[in-house]
C-alpha positions in Angstrom: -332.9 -91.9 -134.4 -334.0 -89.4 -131.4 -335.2 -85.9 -132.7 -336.8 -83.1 -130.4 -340.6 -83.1 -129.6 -342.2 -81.6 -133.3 -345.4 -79.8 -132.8 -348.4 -78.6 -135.0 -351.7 -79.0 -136.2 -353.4 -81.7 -137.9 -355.9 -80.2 -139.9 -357.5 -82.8 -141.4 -356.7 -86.7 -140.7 -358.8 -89.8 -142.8 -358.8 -93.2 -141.7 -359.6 -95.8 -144.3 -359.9 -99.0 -142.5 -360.2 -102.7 -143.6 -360.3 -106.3 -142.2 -357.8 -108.4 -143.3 -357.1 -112.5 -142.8 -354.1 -112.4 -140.5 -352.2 -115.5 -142.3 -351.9 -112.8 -145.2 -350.7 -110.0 -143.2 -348.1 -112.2 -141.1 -346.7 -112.7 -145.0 -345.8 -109.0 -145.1 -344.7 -107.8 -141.9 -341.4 -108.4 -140.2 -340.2 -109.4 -137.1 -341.0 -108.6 -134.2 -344.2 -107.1 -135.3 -347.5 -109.2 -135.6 -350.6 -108.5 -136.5 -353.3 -106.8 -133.5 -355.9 -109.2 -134.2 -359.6 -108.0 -133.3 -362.3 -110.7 -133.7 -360.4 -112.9 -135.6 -359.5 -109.7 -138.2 -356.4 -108.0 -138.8 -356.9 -104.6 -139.5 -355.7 -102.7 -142.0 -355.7 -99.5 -143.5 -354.9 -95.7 -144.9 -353.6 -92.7 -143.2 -354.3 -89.3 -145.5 -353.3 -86.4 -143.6 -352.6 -82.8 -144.0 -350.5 -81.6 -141.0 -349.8 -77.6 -140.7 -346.9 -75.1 -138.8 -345.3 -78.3 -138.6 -341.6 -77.2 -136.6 -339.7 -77.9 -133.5 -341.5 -77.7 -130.6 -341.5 -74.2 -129.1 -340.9 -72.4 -132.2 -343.9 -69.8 -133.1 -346.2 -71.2 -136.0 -345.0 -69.0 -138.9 -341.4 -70.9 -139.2 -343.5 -74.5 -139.5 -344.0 -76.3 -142.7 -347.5 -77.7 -144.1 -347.7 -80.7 -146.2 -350.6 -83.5 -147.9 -349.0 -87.0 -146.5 -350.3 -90.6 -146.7 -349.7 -93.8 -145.2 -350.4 -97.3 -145.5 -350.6 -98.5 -141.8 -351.2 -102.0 -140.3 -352.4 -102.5 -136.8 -349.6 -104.9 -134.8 -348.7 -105.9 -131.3 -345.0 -106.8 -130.3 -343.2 -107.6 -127.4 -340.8 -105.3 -125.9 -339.0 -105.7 -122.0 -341.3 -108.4 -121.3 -344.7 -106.6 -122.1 -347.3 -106.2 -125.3 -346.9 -103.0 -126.6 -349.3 -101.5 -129.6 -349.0 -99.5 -132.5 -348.6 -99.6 -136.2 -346.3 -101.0 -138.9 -346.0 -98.2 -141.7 -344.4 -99.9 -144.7 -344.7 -97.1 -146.9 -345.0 -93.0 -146.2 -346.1 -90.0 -149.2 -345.9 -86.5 -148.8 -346.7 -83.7 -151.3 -343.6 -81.5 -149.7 -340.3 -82.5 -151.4 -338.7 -81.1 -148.0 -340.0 -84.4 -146.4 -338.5 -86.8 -149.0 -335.1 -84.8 -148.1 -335.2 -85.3 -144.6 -337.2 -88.4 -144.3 -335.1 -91.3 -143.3 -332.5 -88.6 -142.6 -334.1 -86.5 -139.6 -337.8 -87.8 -139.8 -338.4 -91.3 -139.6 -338.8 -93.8 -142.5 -338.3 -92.6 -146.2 -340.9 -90.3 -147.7 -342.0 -90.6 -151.1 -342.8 -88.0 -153.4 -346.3 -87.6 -154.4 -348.6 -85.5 -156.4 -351.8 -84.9 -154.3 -355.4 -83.7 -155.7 -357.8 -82.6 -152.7 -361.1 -81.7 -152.7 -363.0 -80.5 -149.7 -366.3 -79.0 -149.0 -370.0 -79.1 -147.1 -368.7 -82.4 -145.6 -367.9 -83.7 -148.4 -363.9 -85.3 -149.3 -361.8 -86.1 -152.2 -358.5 -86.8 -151.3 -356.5 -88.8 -154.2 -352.4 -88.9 -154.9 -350.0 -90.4 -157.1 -346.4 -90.7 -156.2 -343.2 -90.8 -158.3 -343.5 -94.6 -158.3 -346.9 -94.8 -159.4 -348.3 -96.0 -156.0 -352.1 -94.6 -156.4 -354.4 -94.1 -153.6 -358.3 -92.7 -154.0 -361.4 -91.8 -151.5 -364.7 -90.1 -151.9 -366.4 -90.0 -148.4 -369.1 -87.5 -146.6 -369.6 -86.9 -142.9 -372.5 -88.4 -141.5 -373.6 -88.5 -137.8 -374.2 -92.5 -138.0 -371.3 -95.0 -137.5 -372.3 -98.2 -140.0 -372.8 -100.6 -137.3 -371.8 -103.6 -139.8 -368.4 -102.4 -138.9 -366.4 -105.2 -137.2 -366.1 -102.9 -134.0 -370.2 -102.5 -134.1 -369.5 -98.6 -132.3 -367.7 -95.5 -132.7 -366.6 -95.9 -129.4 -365.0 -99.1 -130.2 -363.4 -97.8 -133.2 -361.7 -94.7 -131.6 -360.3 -96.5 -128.6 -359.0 -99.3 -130.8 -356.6 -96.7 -133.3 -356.1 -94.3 -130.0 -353.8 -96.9 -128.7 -352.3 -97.2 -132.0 -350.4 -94.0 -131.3 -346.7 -95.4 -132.1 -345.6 -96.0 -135.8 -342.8 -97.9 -136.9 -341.5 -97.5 -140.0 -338.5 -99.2 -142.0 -335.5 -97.4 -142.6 -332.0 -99.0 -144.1 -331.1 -101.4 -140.9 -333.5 -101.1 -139.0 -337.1 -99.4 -138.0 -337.6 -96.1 -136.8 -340.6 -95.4 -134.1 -342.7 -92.1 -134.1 -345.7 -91.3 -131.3 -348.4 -89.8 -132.0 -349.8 -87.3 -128.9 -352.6 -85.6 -129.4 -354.0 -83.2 -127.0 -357.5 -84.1 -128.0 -358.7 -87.2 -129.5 -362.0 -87.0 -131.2 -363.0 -89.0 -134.0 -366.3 -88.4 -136.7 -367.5 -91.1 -138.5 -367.9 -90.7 -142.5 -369.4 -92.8 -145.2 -367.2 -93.8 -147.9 -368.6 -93.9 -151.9 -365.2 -95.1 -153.3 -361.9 -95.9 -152.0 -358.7 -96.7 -154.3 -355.7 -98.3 -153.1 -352.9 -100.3 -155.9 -351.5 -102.1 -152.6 -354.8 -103.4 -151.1 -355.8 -104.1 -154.0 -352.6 -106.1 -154.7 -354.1 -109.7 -155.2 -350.5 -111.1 -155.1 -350.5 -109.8 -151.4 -354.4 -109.8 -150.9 -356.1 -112.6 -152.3 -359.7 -111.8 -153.8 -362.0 -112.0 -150.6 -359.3 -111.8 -147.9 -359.5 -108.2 -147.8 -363.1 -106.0 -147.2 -363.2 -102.7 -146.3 -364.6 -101.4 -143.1 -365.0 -98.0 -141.9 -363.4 -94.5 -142.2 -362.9 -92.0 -140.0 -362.5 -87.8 -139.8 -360.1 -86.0 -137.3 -359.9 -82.4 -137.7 -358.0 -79.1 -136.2 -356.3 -81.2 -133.9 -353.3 -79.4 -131.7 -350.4 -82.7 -131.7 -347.1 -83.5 -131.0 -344.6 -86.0 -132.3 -342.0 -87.7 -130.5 -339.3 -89.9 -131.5 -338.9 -93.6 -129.9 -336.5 -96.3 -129.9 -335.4 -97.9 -133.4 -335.6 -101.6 -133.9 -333.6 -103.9 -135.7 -334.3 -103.8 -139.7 -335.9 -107.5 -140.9 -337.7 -107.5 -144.4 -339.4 -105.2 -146.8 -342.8 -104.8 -148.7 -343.0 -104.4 -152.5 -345.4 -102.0 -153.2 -347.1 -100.8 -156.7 -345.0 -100.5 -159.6 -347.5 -100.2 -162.5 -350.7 -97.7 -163.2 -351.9 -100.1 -165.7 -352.7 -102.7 -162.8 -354.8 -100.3 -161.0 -358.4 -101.5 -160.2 -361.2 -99.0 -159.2 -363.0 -100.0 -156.2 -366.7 -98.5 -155.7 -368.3 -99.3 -152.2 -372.0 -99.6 -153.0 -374.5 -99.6 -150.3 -377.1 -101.9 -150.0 -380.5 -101.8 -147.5 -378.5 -103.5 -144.8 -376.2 -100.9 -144.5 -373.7 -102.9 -145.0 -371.5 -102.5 -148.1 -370.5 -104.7 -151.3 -367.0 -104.6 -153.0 -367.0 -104.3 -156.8 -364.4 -104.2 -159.2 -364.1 -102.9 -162.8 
């Protein structure tokens, strides 16, 4: 699927991050993606994003749509015309706009599920939660702070940023096959935040994730950023992922910090 250049705004985008052991993710991604493996981790992780004036590119603002949208990503690598290329796998897309779940797999890539969204925003402070028509659940409470936890796996803010700014291309599965989305932003800029409680029913999954073999990492803030999406070749269709199917399985997750800085998983 080729479409036209799409332009718009993001106006807010958080990055819920975690480490993962890479024999687990191999398990759940298909061919010819693998995982992008970054001391010795597979990384993991959340996309919430709400995206404004969202329309063909050259068309004013007032004709765009604006929608709440999340994704489950996974950092991979695969090999394309004899060279590594970079991105994510996105087995699974939400949107609050039913327009999306229309089009989705139709015009835009990969099927969009329909979700129910609850945001919260204020003084640097975030709640983003959804659930979607499948009961796939996903939670965060989070704050801006000036400090990147340096018991991150990637130690710096630098680190972090450059790491998901090559991540720009998205594949996601669609019937036969897997359709490819770039991401171009004209600025890239990323804020640290601290995280008080992240929800997710598929990381959480201990069918997929084993207790232990997943920890979370680090989030991130983009805001008011001026973007583009453009469309790039599909690949060949090889497997799927199950995702969540019940509420009553769902697990809340509180990150508690401790003097280290470092954070503790606990699950009631």
């Amino acid at each position: 699927m080729r479409l036209p250049t799409i332009h718009g705004y993001i106006d807010r985008r958080i990055l819920v991050n975690f480490t993962a052991d890479p024999d687990d993710v191999r398990k759940i991604i298909p061919e010819p993606f693998r995982p992008k493996v970054y001391k010795d981790k597979a990384i993991v992780g959340i996309c919430l994003i709400r995206l404004k004036n969202i329309k063909l590119k050259g068309l004013p603002d007032f004709v765009g749509v604006s929608s709440e949208n999340g994704a489950h990503r996974i950092a991979v690598e695969w090999d394309e015309e004899g060279e590594m290329k970079e991105g994510v796998y996105i087995p699974r897309r939400d949107t609050s706009l039913r327009l999306n779940t229309i089009l989705g797999g139709r015009i835009f890539p990969g099927k969009h599920h329909l979700a129910k969204f609850n945001v919260k925003e204020g003084d640097g402070n975030y709640h983003v939660d959804f659930t979607s028509s499948d009961n796939t659940s996903i939670s965060i409470d989070a704050e801006e702070t000036d400090n990147f936890d340096q018991s991150s796996i990637f130690q710096t803010l630098e680190n972090v940023s450059d790491f998901f700014e090559k991540g720009a291309v998205g594949y996601s599965p669609n019937g036969n096959k897997y359709e490819g989305l770039k991401l171009q932003a004209y600025k890239w800029q990323v804020r640290p935040l601290e995280v008080t409680n992240v929800h997710s029913c598929f990381y959480e999954n201990e069918e997929v994730f084993p207790k232990g073999s997943i920890q979370f990492d680090n989030a991130l803030l983009m805001t008011r950023v001026e973007h583009e999406w453009k469309s790039m070749r599909d690949k060949p269709h090889a497997g799927n992922i199950r995702f969540c199917t019940s509420v009553a399985r769902r697990k809340s997750v509180r990150l508690i910090a401790i003097p280290s800085f470092s954070y503790r998983l606990t699950t009631s």
